[in-house]
Backbone as CSV, one residue per row, in Angstrom:
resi,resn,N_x,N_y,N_z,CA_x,CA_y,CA_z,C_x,C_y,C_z
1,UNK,106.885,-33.441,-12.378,106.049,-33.338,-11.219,105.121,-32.163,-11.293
2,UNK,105.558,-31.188,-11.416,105.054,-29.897,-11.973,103.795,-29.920,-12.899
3,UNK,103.762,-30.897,-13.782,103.050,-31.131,-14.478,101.922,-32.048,-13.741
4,UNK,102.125,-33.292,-13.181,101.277,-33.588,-12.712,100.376,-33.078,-11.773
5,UNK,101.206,-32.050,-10.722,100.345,-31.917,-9.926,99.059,-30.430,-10.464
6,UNK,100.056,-30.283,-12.064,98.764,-28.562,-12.658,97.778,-29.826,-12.947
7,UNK,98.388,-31.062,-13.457,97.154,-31.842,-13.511,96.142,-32.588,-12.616
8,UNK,96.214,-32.514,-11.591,95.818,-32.716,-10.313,95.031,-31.733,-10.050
9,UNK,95.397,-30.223,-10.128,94.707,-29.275,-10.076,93.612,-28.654,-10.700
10,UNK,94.125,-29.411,-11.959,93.087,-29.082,-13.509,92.059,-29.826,-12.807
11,UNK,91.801,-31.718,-12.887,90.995,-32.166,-12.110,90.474,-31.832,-10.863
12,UNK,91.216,-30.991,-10.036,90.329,-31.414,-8.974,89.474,-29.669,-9.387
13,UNK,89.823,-28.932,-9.791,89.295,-27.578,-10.458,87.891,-28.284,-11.089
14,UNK,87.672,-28.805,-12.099,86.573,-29.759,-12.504,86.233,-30.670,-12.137
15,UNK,86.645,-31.014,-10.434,85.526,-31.770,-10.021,84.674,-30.656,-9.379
16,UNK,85.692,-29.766,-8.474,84.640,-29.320,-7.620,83.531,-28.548,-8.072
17,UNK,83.881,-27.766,-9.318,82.320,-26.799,-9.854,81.219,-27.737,-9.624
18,UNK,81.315,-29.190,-10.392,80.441,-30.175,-10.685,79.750,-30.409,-9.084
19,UNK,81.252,-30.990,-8.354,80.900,-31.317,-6.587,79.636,-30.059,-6.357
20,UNK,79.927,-28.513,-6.507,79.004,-27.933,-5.755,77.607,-28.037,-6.292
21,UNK,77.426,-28.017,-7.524,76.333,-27.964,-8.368,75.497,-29.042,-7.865
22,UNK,76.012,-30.264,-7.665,75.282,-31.676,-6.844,74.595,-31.341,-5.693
23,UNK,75.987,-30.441,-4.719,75.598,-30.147,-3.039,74.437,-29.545,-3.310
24,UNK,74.440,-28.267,-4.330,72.997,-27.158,-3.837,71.638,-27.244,-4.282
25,UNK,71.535,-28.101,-5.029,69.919,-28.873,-5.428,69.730,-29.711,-4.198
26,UNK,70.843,-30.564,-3.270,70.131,-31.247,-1.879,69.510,-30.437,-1.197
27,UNK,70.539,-28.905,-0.735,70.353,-28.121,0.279,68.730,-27.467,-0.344
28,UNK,68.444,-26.958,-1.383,67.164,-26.019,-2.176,66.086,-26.731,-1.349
29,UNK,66.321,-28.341,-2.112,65.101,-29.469,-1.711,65.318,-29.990,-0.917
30,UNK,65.482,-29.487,0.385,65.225,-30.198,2.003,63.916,-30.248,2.101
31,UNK,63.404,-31.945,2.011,62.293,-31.928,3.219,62.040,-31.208,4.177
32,UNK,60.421,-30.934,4.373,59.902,-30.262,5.727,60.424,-32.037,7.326
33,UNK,60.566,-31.580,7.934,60.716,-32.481,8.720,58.784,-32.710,9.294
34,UNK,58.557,-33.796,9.661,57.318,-34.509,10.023,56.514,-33.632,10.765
35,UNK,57.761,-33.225,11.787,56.803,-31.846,12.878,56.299,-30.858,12.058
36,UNK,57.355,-30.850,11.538,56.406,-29.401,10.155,55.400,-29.627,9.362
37,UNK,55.417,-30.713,9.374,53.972,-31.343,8.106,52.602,-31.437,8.744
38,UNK,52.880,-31.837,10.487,52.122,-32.026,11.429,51.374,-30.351,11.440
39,UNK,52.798,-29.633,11.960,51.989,-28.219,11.948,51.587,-27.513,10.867
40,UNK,51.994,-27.863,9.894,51.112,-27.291,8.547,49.894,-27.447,8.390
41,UNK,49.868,-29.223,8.626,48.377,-29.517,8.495,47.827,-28.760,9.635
42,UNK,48.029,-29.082,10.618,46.847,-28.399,11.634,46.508,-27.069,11.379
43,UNK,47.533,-26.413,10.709,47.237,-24.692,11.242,46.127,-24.565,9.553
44,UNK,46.669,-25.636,8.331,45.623,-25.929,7.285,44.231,-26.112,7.870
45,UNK,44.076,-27.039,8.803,42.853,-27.435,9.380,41.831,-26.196,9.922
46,UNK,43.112,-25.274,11.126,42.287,-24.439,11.817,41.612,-23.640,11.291
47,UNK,43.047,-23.294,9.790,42.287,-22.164,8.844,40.788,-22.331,7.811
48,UNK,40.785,-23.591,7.839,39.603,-24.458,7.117,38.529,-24.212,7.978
49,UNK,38.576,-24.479,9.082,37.206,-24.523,10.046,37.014,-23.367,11.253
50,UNK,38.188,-22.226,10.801,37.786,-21.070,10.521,36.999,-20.053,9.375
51,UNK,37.125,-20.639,8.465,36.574,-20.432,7.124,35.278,-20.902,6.822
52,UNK,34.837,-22.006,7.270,33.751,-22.484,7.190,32.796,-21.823,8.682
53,UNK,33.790,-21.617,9.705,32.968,-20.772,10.811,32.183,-19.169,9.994
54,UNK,32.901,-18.884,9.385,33.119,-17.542,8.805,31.792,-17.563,7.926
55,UNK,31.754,-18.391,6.757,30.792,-18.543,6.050,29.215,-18.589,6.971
56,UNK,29.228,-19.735,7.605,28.080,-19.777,9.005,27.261,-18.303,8.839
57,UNK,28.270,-17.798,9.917,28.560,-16.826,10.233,27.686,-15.550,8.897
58,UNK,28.434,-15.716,7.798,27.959,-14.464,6.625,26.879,-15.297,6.457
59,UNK,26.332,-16.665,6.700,25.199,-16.788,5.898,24.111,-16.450,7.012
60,UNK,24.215,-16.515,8.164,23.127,-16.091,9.395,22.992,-14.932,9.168
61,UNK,24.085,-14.214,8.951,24.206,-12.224,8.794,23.211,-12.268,7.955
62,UNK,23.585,-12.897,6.473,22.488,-12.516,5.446,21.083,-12.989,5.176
63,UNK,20.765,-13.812,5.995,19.932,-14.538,6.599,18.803,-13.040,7.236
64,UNK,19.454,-13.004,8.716,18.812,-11.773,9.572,18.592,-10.818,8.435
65,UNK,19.427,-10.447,7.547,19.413,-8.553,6.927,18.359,-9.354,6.118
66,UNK,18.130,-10.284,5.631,17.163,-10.478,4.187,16.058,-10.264,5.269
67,UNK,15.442,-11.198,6.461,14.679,-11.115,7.026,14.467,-9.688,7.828
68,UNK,15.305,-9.014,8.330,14.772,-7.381,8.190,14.392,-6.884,7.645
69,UNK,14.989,-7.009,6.298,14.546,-6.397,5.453,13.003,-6.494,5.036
70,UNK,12.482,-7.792,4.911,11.270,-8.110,4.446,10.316,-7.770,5.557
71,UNK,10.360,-7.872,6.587,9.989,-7.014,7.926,9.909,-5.684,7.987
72,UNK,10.850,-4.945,7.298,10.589,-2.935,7.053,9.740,-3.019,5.942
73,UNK,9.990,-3.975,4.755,8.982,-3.988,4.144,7.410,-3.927,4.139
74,UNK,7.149,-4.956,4.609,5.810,-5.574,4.963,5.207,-4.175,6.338
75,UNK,6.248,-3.508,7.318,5.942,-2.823,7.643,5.602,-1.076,7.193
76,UNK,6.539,-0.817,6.240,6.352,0.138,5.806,4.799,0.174,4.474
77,UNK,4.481,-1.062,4.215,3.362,-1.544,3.325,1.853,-1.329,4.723
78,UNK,2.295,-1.853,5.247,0.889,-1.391,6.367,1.195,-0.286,7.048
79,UNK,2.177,0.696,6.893,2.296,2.004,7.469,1.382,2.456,5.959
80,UNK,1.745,2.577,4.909,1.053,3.186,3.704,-0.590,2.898,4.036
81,UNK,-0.468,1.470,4.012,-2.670,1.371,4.142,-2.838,1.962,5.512
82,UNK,-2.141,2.027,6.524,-2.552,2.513,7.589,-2.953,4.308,7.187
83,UNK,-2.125,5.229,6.721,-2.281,6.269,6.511,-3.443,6.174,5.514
84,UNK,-3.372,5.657,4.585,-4.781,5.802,3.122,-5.737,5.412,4.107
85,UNK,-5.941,4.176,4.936,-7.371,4.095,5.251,-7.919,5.316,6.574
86,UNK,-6.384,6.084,6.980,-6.739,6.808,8.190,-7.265,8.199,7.709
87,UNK,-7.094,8.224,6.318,-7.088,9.785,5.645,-8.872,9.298,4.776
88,UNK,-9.107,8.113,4.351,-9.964,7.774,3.901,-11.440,7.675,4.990
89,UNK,-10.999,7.458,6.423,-12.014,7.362,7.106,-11.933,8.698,7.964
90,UNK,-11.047,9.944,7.740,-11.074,11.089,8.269,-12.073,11.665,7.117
91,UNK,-12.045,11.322,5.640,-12.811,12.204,4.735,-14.224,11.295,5.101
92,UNK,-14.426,10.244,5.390,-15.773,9.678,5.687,-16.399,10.260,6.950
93,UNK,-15.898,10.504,7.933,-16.113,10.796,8.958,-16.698,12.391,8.797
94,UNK,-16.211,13.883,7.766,-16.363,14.509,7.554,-17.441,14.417,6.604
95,UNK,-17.400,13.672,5.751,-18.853,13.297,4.978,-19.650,13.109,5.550
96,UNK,-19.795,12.376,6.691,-20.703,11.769,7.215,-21.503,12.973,8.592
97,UNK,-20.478,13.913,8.791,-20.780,14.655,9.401,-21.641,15.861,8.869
98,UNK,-21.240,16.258,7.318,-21.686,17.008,6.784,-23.093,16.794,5.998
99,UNK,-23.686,15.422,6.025,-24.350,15.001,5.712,-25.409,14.632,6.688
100,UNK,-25.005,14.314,7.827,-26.228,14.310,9.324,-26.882,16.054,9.398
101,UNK,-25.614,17.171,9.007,-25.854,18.444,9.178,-27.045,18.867,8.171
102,UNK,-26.696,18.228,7.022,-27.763,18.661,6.272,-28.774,18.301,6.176
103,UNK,-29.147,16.320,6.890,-30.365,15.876,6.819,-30.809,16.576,8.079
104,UNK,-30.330,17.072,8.913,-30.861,17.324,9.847,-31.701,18.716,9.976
105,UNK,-31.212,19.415,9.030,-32.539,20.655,7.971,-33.332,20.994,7.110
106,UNK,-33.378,19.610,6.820,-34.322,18.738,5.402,-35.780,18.999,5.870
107,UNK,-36.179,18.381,7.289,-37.446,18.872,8.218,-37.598,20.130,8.294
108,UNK,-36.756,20.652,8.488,-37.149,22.507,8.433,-37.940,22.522,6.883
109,UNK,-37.185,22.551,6.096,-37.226,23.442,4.490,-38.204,22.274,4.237
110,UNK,-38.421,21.048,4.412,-39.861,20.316,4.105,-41.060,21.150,4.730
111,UNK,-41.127,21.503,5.714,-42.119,22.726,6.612,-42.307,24.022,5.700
112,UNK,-41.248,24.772,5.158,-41.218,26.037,4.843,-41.929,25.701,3.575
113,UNK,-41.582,24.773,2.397,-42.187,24.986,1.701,-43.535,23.794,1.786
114,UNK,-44.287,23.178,2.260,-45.728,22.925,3.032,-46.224,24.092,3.179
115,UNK,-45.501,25.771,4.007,-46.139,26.196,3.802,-46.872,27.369,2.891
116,UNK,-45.097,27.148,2.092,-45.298,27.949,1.194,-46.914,27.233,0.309
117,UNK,-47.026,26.486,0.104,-48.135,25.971,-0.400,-49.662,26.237,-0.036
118,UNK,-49.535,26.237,1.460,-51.073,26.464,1.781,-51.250,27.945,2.330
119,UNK,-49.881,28.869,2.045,-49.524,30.586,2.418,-51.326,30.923,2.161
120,UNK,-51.660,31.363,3.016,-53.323,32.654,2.893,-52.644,33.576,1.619
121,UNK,-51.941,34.108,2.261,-51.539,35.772,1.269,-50.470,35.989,0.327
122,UNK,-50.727,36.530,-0.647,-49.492,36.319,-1.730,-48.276,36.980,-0.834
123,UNK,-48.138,38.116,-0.600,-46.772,38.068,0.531,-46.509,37.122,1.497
124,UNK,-46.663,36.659,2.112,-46.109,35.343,2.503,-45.880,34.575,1.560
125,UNK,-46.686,34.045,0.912,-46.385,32.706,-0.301,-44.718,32.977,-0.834
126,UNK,-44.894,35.055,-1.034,-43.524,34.794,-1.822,-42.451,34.924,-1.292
127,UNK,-42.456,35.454,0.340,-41.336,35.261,1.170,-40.902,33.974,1.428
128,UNK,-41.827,33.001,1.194,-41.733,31.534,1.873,-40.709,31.023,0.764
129,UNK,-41.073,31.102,-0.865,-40.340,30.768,-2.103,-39.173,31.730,-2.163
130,UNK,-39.152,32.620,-1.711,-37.648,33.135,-1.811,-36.841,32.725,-0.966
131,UNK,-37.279,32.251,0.321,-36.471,31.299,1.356,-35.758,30.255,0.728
132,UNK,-37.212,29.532,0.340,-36.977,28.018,-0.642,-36.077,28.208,-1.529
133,UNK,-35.872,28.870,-2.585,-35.105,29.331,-3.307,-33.555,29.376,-2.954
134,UNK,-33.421,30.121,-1.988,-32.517,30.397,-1.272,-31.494,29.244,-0.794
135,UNK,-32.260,28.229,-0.172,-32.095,27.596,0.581,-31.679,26.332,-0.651
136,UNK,-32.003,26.102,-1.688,-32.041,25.792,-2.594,-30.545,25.833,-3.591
137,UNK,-30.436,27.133,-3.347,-28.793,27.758,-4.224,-28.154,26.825,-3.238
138,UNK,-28.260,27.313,-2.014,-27.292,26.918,-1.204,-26.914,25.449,-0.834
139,UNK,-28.077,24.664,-1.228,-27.677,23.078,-1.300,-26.649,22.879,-2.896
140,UNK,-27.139,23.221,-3.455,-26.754,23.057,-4.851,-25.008,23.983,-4.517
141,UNK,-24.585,24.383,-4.188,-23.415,25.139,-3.777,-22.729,24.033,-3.365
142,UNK,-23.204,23.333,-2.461,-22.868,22.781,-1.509,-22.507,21.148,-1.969
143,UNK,-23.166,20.768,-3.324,-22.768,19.768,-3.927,-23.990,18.745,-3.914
144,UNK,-24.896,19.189,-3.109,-26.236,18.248,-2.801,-27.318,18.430,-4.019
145,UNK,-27.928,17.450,-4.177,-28.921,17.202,-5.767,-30.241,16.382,-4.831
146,UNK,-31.074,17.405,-5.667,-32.546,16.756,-5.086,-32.955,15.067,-5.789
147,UNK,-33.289,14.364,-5.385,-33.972,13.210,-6.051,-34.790,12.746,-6.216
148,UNK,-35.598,12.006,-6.784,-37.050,11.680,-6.753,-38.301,12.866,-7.108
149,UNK,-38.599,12.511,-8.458,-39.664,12.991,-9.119,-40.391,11.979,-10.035
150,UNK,-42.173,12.951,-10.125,-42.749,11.705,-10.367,-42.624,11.697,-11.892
151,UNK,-42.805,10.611,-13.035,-42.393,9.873,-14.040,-41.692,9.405,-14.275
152,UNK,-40.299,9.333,-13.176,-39.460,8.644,-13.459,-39.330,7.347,-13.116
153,UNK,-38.756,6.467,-13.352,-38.808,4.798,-12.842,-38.335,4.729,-11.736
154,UNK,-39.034,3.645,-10.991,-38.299,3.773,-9.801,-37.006,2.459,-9.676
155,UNK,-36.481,3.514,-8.822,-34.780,2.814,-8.325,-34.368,2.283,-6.845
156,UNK,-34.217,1.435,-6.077,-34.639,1.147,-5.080,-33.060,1.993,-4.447
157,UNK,-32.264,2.265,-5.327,-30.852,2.573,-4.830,-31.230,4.085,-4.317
158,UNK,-31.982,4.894,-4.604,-32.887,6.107,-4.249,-33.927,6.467,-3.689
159,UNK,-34.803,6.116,-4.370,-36.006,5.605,-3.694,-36.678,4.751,-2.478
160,UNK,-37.759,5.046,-1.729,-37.846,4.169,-0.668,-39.575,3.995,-0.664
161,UNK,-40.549,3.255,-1.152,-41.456,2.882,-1.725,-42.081,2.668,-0.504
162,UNK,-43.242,3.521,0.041,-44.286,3.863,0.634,-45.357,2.776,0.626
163,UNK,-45.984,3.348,-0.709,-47.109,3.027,-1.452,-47.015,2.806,-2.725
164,UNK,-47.904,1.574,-3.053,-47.967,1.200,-4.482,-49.459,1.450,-4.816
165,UNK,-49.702,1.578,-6.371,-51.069,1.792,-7.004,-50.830,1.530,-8.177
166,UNK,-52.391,1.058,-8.843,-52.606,0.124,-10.060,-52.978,1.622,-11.111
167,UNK,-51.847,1.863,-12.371,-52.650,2.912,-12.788,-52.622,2.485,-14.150
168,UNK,-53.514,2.367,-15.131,-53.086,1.990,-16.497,-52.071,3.244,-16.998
169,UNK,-52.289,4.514,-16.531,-51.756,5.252,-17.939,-50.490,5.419,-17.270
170,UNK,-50.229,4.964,-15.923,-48.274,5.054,-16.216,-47.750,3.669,-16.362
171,UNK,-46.457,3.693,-16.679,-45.382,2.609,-16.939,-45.465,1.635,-15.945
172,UNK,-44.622,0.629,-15.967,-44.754,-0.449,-14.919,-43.166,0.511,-14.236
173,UNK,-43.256,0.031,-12.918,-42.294,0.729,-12.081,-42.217,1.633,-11.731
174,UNK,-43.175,2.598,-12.097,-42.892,4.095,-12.015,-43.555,4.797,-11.068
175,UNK,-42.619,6.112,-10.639,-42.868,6.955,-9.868,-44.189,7.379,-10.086
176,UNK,-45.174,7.514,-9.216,-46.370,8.133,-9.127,-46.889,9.309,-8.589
177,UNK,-46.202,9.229,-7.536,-46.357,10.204,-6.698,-44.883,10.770,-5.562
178,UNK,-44.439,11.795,-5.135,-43.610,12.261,-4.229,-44.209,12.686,-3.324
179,UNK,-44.249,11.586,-1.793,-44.221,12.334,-0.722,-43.240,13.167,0.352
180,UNK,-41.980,12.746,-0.379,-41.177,13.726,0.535,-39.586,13.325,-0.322
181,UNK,-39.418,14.921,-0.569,-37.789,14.611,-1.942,-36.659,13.907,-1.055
182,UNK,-36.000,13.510,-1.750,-34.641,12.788,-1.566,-33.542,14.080,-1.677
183,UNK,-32.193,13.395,-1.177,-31.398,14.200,-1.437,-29.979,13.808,-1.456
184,UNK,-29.112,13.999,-2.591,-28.150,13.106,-2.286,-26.557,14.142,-2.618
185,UNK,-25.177,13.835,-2.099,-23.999,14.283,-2.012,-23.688,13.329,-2.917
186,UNK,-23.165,13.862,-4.001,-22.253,12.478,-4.930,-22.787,10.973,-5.218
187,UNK,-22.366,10.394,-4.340,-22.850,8.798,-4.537,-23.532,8.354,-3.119
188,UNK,-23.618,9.021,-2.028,-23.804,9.536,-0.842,-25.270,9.695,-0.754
189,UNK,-26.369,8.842,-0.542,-27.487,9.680,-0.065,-27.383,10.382,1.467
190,UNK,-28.199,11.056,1.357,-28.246,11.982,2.356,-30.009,11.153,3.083
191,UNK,-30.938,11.358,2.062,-32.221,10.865,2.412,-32.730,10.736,1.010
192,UNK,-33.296,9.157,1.236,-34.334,8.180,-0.017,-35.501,9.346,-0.060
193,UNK,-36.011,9.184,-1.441,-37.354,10.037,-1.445,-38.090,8.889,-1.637
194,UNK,-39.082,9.294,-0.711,-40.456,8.343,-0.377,-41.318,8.874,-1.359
195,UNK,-41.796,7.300,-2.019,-42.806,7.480,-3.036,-43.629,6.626,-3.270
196,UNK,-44.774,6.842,-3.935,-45.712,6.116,-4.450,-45.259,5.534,-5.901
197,UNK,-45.352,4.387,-5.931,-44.996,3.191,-6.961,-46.297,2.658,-7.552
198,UNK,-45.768,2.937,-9.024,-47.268,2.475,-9.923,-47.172,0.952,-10.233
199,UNK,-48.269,0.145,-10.726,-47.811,-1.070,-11.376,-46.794,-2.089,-11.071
């Protein structure tokens, strides 16, 4: 008996290791029950079309910042021409001022030397040319260049043509005569010299 029942024991000793080894692969792999699959999916879903809210969302953000951006751009581009053309028409404005100043004493020193020309007495004549003179440095200081003399061709970009005359012995186009000099700042006239035009 003794024997049978160590053998009883032997068996049932090697069933049960086997028995548990069966039980705990069921228990590992339990199905989710249906409710759980239900709420998986949904909370899958919410997180999906939260995610796609999200994206929306970063692509409007980057949307606006690109479009700001090109907006500081385009503004800071007409802040630049705004300053160049405001600094460009402050130096015109000063040109233009300094240049009314000076045509506006051109009539004087055209007078002084008229009379230096028809002066009675050599003292006067030479006070009148040391004026002229004078007056002379001081344009030339000042950046101003006389224009218009006669043999040279005429240029309508300088020149401002009075009178014309038929002469054989000058050139076709040419200066003939100066009735009253020109005067110019750089590229800037100040005043056309009026002249007589040959041919």
């Amino acid at each position: 008996m003794d024997d049978e029942n160590k053998n009883e024991d032997e068996i049932k000793e090697e069933k049960d290791p086997d028995d548990k080894k069966e039980e705990k692969p069921e228990t590992e792999s339990e199905e989710l029950s249906s409710k759980d699959k239900k709420n998986l999916k949904k909370h899958v879903k919410e997180l999906e079309a939260k995610l796609e809210k999200a994206e929306k969302e970063a692509k409007k953000a980057t949307d606006a910042l690109s479009e700001a951006n090109d907006k500081y751009l385009r503004m800071l581009a007409e802040f630049d021409n705004y300053k160049k053309r405001t600094a460009k028409e402050g130096e015109a404005k000063y040109a233009n001022a300094y240049c009314d100043a000076v045509e506006a004493l051109l009539p004087v020193f055209d007078n002084i030397e008229r009379a230096a020309e028809y002066a009675s007495d050599e003292q006067s004549k030479n006070g009148l040319l040391l004026i002229i003179s004078n007056f002379k440095d001081v344009l030339s200081k000042m950046g101003i260049t006389q224009i218009g003399e006669p043999g040279e061709e005429f240029n309508a970009d300088i020149h401002s043509a009075v009178m014309h005359v038929e002469d054989e012995s000058l050139g076709e186009n040419t200066v003939a005569e100066v009735f009253q000099k020109g005067y110019k700042k750089g590229d800037k006239i100040i005043r056309y010299a009026a002249v007589k035009v040959a041919n």
